[in-house]
C-alpha positions as CSV (number, residue, x, y, z in Angstrom):
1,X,-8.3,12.8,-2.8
2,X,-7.9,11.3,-6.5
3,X,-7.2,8.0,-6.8
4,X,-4.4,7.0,-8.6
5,X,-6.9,5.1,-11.1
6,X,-10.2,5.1,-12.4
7,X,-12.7,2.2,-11.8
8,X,-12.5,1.5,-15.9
9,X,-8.8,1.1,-15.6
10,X,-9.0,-1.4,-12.8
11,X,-11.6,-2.9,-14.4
12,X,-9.5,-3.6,-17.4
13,X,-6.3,-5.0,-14.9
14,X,-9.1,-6.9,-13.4
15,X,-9.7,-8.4,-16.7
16,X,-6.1,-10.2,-17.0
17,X,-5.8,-11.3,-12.9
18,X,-7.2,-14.1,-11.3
19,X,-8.6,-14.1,-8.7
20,X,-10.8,-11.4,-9.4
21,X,-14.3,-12.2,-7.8
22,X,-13.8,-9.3,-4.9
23,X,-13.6,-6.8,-7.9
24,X,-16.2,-8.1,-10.3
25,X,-18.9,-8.2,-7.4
26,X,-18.1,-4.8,-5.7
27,X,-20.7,-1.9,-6.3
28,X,-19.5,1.1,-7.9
29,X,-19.2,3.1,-4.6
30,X,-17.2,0.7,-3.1
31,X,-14.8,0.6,-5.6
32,X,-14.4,4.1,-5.5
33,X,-13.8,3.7,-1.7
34,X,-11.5,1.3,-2.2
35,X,-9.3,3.0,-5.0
36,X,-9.3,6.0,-2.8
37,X,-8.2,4.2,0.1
38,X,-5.8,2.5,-1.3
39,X,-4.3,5.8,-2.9
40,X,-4.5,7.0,0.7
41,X,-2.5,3.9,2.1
42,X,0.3,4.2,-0.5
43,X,1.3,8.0,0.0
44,X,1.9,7.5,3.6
45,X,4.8,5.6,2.6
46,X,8.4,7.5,2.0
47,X,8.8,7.6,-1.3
48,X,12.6,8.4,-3.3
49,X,12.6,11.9,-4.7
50,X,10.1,14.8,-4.0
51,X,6.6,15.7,-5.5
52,X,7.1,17.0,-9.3
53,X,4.1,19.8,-8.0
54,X,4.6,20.4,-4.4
55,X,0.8,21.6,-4.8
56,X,0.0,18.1,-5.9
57,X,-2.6,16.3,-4.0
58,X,-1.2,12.7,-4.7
59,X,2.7,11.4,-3.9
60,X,3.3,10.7,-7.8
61,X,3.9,12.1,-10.6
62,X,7.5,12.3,-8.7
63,X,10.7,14.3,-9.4
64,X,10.8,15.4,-13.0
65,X,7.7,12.8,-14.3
66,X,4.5,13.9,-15.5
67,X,2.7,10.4,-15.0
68,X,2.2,8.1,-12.3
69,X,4.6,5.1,-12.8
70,X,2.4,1.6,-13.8
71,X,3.9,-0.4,-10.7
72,X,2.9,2.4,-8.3
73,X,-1.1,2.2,-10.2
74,X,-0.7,-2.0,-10.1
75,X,0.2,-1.6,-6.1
76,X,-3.5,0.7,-5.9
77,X,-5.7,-2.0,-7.5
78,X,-4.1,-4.8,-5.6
79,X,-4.4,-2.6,-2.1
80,X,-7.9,-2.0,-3.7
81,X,-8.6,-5.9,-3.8
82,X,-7.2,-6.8,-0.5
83,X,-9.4,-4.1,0.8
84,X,-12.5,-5.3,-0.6
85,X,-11.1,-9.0,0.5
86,X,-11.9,-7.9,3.9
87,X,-7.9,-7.2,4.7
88,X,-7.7,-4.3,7.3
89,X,-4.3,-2.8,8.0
90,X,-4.9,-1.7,11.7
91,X,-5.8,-5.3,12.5
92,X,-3.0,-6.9,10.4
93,X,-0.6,-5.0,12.5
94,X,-2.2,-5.4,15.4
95,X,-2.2,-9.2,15.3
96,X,1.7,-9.5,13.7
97,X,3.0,-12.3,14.4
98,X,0.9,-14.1,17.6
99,X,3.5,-16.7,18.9
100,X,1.7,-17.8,21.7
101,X,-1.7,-16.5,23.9
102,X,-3.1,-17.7,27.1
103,X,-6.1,-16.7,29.3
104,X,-4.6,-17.0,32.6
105,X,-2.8,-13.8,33.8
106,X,-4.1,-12.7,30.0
107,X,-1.0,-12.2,28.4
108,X,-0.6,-12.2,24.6
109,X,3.3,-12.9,22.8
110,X,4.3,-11.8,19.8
111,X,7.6,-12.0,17.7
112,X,8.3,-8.2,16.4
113,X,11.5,-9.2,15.2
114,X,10.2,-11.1,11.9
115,X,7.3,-8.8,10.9
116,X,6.9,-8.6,7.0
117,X,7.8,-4.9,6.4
118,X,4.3,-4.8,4.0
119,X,2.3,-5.0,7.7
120,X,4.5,-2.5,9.0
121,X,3.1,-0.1,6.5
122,X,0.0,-0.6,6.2
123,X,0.2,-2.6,2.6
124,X,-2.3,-5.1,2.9
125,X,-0.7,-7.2,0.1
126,X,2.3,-8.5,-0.7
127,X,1.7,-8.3,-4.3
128,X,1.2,-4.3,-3.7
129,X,4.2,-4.4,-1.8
130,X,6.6,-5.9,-4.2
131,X,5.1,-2.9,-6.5
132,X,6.2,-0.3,-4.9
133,X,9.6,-1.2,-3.1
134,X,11.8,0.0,-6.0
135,X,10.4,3.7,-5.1
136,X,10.7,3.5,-1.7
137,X,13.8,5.1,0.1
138,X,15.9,3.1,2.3
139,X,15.9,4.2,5.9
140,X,19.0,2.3,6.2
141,X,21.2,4.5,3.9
142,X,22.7,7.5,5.7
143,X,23.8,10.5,3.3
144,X,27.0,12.0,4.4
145,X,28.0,15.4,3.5
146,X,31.2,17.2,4.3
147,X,31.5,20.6,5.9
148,X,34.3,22.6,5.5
């Protein structure tokens, strides 16, 4: 899978963000592992329109566009970062919200009702997630369509 940027163009955004340490210390292959897996985390999600290829490997270019959009390449490198950060998705979601934990009768509470949607997902940044909301279709809106 193609990453939605190279190592050079991260490298540059790196340039301008603070902090940046994660980045500037990571070996080449891991940076590549981490763009890659980034671009990975962000076409699971359900993005507004369709594929401008439908042959395309990646989620974007979408509809009409030829080029990625710069928010949706932003939300890579900061995925990227929290990655290399140490951040793991599974765990984040798996450890949402612990409320209260006790070793008798092992039980373990958690409040599902006020996990950040970004978790949900599999974003592990907020930054990342703020990115790529505006493309994102609402699972709330119902399309109606009349039949005659």
């Amino acid at each position: 899978m193609a990453a939605y940027a190279s190592i050079v163009d991260a490298d540059t955004y790196f340039t301008t963000r603070l902090p940046s340490e994660e980045w500037d210390v990571a070996s080449v292959g891991d940076k590549t592992k981490a763009l890659a897996t980034a671009t990975r985390l962000i076409d699971q999600l359900n993005f507004k329109g369709v594929k401008a290829d439908p042959g395309q490997e990646n989620a974007f270019p979408r509809d009409e566009g030829t080029v990625v959009p710069q928010p949706i390449i932003d939300a890579c490198f900061e995925v990227a970062y929290a990655l290399l950060e140490g951040r793991n998705p599974e765990y984040d979601f798996e450890n949402i919200n612990v409320i209260g934990s006790g070793i008798g009768a092992s039980r373990l509470t958690k409040d599902i009702d006020n996990v950040p949607l970004n978790v949900i997902h599999n974003i592990p940044s907020t930054i990342a997630w703020n990115y790529l909301r505006p493309y994102l279709n609402n699972s709330l809106t119902l399309r109606l369509e009349r039949l005659s």
